[in-house]
MDTraj code that builds the backbone (N, CA, C; nanometers):
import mdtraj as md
import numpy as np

residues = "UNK UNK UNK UNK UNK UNK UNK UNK UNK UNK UNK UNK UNK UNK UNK UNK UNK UNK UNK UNK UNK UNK UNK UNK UNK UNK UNK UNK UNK UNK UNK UNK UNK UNK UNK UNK UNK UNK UNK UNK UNK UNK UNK UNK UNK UNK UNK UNK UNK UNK UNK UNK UNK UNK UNK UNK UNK UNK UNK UNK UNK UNK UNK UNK UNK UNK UNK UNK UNK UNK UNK UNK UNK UNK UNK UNK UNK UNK UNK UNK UNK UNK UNK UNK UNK UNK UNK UNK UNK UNK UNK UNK UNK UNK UNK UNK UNK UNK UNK UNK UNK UNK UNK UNK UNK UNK UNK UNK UNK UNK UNK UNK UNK UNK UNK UNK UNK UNK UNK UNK UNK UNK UNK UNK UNK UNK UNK UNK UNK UNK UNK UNK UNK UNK UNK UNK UNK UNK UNK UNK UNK UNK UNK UNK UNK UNK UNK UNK UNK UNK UNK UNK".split()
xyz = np.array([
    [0.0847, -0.1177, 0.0000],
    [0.0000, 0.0000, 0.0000],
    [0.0889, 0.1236, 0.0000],
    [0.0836, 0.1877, -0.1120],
    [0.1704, 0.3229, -0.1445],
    [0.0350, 0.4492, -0.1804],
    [0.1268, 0.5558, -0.1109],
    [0.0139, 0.6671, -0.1820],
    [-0.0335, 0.6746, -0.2989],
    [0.0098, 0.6057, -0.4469],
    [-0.0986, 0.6247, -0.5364],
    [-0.2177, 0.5101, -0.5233],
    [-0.1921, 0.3894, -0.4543],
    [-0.3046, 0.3315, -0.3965],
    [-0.4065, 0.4248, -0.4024],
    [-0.3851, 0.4829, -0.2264],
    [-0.4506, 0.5664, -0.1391],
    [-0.5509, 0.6618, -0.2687],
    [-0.4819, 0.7216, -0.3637],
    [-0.4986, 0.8066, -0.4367],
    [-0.6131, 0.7034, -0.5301],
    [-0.5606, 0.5668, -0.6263],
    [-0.6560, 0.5357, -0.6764],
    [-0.7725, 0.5049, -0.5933],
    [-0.7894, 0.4382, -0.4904],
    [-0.8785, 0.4073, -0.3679],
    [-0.9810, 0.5234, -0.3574],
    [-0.9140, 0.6664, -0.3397],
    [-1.0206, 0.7647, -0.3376],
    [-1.1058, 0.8014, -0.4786],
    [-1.0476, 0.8031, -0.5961],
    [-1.1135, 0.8313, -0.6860],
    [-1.2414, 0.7148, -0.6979],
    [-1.1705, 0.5512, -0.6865],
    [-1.2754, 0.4603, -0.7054],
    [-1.3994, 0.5166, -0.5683],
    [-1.3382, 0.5613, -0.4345],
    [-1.4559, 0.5853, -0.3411],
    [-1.5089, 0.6895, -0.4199],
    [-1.4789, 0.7597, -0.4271],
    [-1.5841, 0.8744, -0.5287],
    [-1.6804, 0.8278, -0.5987],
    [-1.6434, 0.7527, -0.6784],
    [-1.7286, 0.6903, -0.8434],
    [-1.6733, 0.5769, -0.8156],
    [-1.6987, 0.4602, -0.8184],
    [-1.6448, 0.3150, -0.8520],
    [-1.6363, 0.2969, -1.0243],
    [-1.6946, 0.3751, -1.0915],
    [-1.7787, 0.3229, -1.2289],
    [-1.6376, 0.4431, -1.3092],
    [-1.5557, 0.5087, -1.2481],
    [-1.4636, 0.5835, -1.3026],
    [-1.3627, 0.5206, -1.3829],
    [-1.3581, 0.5719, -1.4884],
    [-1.2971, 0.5009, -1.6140],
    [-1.1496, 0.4803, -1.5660],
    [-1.0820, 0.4003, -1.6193],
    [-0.9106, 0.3579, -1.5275],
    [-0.8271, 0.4891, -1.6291],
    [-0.8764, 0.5265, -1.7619],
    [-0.7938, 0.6010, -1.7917],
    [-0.7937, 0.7495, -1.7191],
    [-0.9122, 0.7811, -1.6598],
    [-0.9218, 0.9058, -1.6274],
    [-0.8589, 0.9144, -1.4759],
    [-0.8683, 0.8188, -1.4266],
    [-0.7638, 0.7808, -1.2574],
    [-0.6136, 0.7533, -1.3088],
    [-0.6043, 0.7324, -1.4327],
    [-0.4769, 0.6902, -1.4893],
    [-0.4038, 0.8603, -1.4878],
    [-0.4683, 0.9268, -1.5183],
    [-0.4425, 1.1009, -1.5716],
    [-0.4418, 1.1548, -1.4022],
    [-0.5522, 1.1363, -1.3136],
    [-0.5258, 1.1814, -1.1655],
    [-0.3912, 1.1131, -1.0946],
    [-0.3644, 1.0320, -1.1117],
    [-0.2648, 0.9601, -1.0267],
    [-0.0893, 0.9550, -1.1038],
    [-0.1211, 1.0089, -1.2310],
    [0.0301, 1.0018, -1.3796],
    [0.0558, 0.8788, -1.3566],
    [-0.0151, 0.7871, -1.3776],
    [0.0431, 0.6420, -1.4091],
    [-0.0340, 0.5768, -1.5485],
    [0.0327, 0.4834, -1.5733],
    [-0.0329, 0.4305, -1.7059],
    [-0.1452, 0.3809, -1.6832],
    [-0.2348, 0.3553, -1.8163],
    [-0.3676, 0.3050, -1.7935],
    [-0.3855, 0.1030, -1.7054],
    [-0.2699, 0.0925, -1.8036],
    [-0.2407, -0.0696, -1.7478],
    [-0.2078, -0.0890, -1.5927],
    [-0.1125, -0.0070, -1.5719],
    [-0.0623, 0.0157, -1.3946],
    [-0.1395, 0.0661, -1.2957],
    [-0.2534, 0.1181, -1.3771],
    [-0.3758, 0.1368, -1.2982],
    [-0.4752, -0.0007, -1.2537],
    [-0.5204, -0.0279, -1.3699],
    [-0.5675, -0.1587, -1.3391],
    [-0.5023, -0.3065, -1.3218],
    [-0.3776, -0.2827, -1.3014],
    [-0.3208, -0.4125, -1.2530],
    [-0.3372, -0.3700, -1.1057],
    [-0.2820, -0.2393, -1.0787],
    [-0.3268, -0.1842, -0.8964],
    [-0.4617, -0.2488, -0.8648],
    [-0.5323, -0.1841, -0.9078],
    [-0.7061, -0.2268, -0.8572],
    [-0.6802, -0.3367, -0.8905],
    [-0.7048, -0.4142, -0.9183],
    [-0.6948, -0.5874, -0.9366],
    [-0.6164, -0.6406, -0.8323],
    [-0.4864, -0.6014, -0.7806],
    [-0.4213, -0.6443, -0.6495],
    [-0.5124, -0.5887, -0.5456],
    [-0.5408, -0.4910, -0.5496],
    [-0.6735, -0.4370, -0.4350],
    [-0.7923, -0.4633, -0.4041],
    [-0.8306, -0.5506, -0.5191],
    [-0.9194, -0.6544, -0.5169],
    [-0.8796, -0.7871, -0.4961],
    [-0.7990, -0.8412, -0.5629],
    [-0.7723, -0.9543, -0.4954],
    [-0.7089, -0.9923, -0.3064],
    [-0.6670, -0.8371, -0.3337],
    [-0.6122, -0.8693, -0.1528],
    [-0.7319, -0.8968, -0.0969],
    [-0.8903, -0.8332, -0.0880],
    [-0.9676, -0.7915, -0.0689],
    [-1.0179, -0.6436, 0.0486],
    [-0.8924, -0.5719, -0.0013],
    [-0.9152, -0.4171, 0.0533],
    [-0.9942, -0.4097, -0.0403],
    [-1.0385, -0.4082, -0.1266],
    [-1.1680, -0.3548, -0.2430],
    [-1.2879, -0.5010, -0.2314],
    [-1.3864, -0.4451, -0.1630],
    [-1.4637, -0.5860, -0.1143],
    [-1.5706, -0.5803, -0.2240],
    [-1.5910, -0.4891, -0.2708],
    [-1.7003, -0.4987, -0.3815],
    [-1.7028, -0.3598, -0.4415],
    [-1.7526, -0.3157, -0.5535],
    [-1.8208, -0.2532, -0.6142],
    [-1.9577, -0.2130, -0.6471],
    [-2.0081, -0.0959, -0.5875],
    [-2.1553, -0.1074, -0.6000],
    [-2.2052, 0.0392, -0.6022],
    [-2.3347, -0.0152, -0.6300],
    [-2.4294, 0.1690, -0.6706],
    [-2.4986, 0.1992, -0.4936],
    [-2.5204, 0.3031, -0.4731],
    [-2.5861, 0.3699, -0.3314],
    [-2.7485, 0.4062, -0.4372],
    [-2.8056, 0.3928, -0.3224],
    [-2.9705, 0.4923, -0.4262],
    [-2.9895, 0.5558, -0.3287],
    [-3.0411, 0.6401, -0.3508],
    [-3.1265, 0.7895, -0.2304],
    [-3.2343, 0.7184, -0.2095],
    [-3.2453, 0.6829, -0.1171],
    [-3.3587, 0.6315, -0.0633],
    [-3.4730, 0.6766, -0.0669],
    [-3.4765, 0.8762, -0.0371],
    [-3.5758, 0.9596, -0.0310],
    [-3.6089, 0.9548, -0.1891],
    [-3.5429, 0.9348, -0.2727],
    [-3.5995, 0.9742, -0.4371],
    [-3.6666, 0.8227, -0.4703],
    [-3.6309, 0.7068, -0.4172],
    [-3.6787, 0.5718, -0.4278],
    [-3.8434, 0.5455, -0.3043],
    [-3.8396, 0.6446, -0.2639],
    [-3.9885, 0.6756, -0.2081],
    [-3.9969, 0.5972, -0.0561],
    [-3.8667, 0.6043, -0.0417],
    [-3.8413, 0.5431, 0.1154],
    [-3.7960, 0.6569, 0.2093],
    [-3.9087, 0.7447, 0.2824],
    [-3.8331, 0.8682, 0.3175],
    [-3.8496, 0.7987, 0.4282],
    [-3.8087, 0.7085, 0.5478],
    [-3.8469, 0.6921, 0.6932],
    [-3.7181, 0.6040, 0.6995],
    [-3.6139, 0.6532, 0.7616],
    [-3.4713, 0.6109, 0.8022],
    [-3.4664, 0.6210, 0.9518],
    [-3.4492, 0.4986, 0.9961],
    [-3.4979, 0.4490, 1.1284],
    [-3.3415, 0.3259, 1.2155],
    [-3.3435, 0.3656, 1.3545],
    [-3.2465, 0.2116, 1.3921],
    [-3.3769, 0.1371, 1.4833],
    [-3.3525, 0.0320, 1.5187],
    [-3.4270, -0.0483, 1.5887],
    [-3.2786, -0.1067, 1.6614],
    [-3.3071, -0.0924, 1.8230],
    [-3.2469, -0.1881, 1.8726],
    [-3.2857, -0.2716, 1.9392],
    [-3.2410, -0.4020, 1.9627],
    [-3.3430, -0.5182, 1.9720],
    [-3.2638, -0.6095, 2.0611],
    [-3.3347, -0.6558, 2.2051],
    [-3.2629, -0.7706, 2.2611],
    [-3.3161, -0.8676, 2.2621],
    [-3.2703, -0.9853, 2.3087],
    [-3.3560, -1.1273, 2.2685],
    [-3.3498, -1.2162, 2.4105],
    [-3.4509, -1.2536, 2.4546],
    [-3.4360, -1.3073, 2.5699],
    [-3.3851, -1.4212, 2.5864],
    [-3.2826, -1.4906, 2.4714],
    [-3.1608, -1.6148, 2.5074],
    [-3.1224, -1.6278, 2.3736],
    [-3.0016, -1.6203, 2.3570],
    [-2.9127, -1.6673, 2.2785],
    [-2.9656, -1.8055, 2.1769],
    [-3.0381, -1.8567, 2.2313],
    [-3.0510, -1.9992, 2.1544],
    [-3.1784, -1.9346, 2.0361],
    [-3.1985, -1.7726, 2.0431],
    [-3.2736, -1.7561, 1.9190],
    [-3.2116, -1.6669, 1.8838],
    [-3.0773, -1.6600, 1.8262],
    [-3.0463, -1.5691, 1.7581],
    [-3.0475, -1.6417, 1.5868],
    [-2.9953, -1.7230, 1.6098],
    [-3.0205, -1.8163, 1.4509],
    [-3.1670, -1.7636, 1.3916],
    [-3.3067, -1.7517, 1.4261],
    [-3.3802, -1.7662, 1.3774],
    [-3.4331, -1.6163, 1.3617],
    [-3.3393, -1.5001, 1.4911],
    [-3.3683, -1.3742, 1.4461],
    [-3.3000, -1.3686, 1.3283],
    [-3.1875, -1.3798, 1.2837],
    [-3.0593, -1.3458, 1.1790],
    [-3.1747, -1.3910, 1.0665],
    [-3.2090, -1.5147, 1.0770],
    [-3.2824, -1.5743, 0.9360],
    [-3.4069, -1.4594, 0.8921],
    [-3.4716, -1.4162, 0.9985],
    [-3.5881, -1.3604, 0.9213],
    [-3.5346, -1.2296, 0.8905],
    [-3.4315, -1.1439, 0.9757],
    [-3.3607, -1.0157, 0.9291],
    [-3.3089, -1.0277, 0.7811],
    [-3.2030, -1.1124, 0.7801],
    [-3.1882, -1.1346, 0.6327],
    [-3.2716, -1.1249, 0.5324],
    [-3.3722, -1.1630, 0.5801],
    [-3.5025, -1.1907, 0.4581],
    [-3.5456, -1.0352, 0.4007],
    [-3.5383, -0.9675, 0.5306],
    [-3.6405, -0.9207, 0.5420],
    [-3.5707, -0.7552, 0.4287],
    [-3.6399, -0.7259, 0.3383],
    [-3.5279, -0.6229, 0.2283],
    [-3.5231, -0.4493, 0.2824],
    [-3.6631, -0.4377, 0.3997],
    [-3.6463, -0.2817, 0.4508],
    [-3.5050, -0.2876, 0.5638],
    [-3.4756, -0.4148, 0.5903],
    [-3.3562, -0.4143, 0.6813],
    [-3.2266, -0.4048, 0.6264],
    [-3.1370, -0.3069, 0.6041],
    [-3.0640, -0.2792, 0.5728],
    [-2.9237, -0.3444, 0.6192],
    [-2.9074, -0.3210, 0.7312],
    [-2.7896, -0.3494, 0.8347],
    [-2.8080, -0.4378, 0.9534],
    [-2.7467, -0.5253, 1.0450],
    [-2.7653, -0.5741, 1.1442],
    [-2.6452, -0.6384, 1.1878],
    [-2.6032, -0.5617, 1.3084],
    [-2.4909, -0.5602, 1.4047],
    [-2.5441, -0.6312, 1.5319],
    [-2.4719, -0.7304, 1.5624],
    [-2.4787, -0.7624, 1.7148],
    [-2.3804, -0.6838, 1.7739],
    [-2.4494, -0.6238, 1.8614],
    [-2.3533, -0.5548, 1.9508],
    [-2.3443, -0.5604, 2.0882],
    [-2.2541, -0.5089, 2.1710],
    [-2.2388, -0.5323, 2.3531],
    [-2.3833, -0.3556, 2.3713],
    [-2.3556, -0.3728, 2.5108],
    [-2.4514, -0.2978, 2.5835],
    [-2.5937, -0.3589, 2.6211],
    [-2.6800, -0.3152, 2.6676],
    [-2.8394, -0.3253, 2.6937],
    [-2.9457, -0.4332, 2.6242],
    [-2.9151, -0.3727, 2.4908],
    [-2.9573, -0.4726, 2.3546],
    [-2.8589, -0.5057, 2.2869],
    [-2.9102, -0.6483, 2.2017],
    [-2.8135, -0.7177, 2.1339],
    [-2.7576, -0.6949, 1.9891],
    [-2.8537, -0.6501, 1.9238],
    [-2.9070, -0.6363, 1.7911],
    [-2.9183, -0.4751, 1.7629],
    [-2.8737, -0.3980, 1.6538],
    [-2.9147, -0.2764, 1.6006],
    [-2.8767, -0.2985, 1.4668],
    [-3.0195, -0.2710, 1.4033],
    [-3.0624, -0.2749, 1.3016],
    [-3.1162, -0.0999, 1.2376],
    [-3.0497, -0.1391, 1.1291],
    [-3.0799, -0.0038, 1.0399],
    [-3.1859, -0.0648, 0.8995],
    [-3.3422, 0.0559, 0.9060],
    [-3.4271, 0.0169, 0.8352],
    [-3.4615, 0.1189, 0.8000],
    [-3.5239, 0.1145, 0.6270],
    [-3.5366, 0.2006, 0.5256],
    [-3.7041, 0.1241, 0.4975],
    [-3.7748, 0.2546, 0.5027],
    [-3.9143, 0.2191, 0.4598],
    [-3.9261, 0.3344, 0.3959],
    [-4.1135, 0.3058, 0.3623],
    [-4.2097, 0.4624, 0.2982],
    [-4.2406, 0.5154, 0.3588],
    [-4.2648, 0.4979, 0.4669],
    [-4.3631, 0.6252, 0.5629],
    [-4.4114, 0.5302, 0.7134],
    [-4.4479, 0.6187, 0.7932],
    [-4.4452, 0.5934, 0.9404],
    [-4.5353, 0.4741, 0.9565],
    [-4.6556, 0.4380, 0.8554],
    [-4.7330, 0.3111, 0.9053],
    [-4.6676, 0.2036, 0.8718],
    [-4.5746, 0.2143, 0.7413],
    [-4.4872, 0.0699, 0.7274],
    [-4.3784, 0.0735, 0.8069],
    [-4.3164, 0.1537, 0.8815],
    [-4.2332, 0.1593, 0.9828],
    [-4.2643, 0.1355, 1.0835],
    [-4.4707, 0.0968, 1.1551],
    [-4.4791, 0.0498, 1.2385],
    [-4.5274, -0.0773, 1.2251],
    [-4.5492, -0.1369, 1.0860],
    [-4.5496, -0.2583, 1.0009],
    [-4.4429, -0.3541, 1.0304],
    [-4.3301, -0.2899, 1.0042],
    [-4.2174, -0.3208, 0.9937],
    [-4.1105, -0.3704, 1.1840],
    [-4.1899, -0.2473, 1.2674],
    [-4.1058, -0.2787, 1.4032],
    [-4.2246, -0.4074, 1.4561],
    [-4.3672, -0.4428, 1.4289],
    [-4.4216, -0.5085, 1.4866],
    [-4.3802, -0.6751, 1.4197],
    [-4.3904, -0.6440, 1.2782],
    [-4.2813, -0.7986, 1.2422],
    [-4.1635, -0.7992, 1.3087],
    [-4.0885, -0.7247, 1.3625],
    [-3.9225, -0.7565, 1.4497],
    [-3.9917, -0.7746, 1.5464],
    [-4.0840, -0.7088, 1.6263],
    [-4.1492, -0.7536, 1.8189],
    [-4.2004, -0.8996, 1.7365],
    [-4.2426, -0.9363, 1.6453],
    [-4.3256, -1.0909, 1.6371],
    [-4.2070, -1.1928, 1.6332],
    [-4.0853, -1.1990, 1.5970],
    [-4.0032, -1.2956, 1.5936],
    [-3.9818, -1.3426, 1.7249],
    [-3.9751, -1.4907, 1.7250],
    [-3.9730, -1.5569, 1.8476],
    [-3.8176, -1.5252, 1.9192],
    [-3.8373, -1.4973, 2.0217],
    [-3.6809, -1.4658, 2.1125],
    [-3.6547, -1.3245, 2.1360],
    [-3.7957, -1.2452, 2.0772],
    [-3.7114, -1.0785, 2.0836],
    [-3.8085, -1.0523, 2.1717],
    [-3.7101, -0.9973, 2.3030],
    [-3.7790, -0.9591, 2.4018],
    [-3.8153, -0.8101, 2.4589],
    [-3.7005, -0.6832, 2.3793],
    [-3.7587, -0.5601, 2.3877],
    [-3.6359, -0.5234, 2.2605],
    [-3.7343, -0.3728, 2.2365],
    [-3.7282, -0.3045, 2.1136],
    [-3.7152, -0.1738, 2.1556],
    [-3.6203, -0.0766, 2.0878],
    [-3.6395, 0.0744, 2.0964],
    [-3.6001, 0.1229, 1.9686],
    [-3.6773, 0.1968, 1.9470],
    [-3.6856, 0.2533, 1.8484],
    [-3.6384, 0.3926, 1.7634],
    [-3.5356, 0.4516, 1.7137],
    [-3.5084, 0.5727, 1.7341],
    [-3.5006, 0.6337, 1.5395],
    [-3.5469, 0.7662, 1.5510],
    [-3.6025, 0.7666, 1.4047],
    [-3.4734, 0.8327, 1.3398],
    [-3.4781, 0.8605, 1.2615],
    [-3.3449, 0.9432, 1.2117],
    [-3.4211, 1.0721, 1.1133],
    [-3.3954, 1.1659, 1.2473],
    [-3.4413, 1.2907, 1.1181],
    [-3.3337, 1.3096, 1.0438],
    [-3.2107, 1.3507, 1.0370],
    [-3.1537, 1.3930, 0.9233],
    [-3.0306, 1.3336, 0.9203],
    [-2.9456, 1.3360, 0.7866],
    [-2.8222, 1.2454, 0.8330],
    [-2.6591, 1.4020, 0.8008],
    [-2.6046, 1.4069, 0.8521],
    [-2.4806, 1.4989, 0.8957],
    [-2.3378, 1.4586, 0.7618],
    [-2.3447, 1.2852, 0.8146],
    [-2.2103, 1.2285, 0.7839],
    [-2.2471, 1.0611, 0.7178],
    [-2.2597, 1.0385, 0.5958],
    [-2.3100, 0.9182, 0.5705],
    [-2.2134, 0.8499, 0.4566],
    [-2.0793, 0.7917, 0.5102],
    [-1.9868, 0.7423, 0.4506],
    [-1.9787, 0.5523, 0.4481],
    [-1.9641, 0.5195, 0.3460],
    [-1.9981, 0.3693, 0.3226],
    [-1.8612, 0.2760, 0.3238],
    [-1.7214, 0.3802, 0.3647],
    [-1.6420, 0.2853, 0.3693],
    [-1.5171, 0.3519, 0.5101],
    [-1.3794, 0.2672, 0.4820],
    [-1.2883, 0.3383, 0.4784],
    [-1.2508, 0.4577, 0.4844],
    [-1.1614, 0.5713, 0.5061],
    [-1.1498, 0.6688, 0.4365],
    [-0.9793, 0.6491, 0.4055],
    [-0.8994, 0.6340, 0.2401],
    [-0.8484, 0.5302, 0.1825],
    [-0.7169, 0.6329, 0.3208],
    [-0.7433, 0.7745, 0.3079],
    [-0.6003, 0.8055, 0.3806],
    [-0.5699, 0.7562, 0.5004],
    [-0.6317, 0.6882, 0.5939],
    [-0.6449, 0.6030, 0.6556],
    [-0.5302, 0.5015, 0.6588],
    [-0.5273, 0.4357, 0.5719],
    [-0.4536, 0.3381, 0.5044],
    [-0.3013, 0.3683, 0.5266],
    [-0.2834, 0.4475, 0.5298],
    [-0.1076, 0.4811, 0.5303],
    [-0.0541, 0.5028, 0.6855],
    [-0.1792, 0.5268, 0.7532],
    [-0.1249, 0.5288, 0.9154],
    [-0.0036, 0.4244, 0.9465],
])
top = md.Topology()
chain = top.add_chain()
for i, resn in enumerate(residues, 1):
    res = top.add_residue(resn, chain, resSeq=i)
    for name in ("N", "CA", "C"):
        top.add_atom(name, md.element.get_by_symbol(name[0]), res)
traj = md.Trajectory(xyz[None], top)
């Protein structure tokens, strides 16, 4: 990991879909030495995927919500994980230490499928309390890394 890494790393965080010649021209390296880089950065798997973000609010999901969720024994977490997975307004799901076990990040349409949505998580067998916290606005909403990071 050398600073034009760091350097291609940020342009791909920018745009993933950014042409190798035009990161080839930001970074003065050849077009080939570009993508043999990304290809080692993928194969290491510092580059875990490639993918599109959607605005949720323009996709008609304006209700950005966490749910945190504890479960009254361990021997149902298998069957919470299974229906979370399923489930496509659930975005994220961290087991974590503290109070509750579970925080989950969920993307709906509006406040009745968001109470649609927390009463299917209270119905799964093993979940024993729920809190709920809404997200009016977001400040800082970064999906990775930040690549300068990397050189610490």
């Amino acid at each position: 990991m050398d600073e034009i890494d760091v350097k291609i790393l940020k342009c791909l965080r920018a745009n993933a879909r950014e042409n190798a010649s035009v990161i080839s021209e930001r970074v003065n390296m050849s077009v080939s030495a570009v993508i043999e880089r990304i290809r080692k950065l993928e194969s290491s798997g510092l580059i875990e995927r490639h993918t599109t973000i959607l605005n949720s609010a323009k996709a008609g999901k304006d209700v950005n919500a966490f749910f945190e969720v504890s479960l009254e024994h361990p021997k149902y977490i298998d069957r919470f994980q299974s229906v979370v997975r399923e489930n496509r307004e659930i975005l994220e799901c961290h087991y974590i230490t503290g109070d509750f076990d579970f925080l989950l990040r969920v993307v709906t349409d509006n406040t009745p499928s968001l109470e649609r949505l927390l009463n299917t998580v209270k119905s799964i067998p093993g979940v024993q309390n729920t809190r709920t916290i809404l997200i009016l606005s977001t400040v800082k909403d970064e999906h990775s890394v930040d690549p300068d990071e990397l050189l610490k």
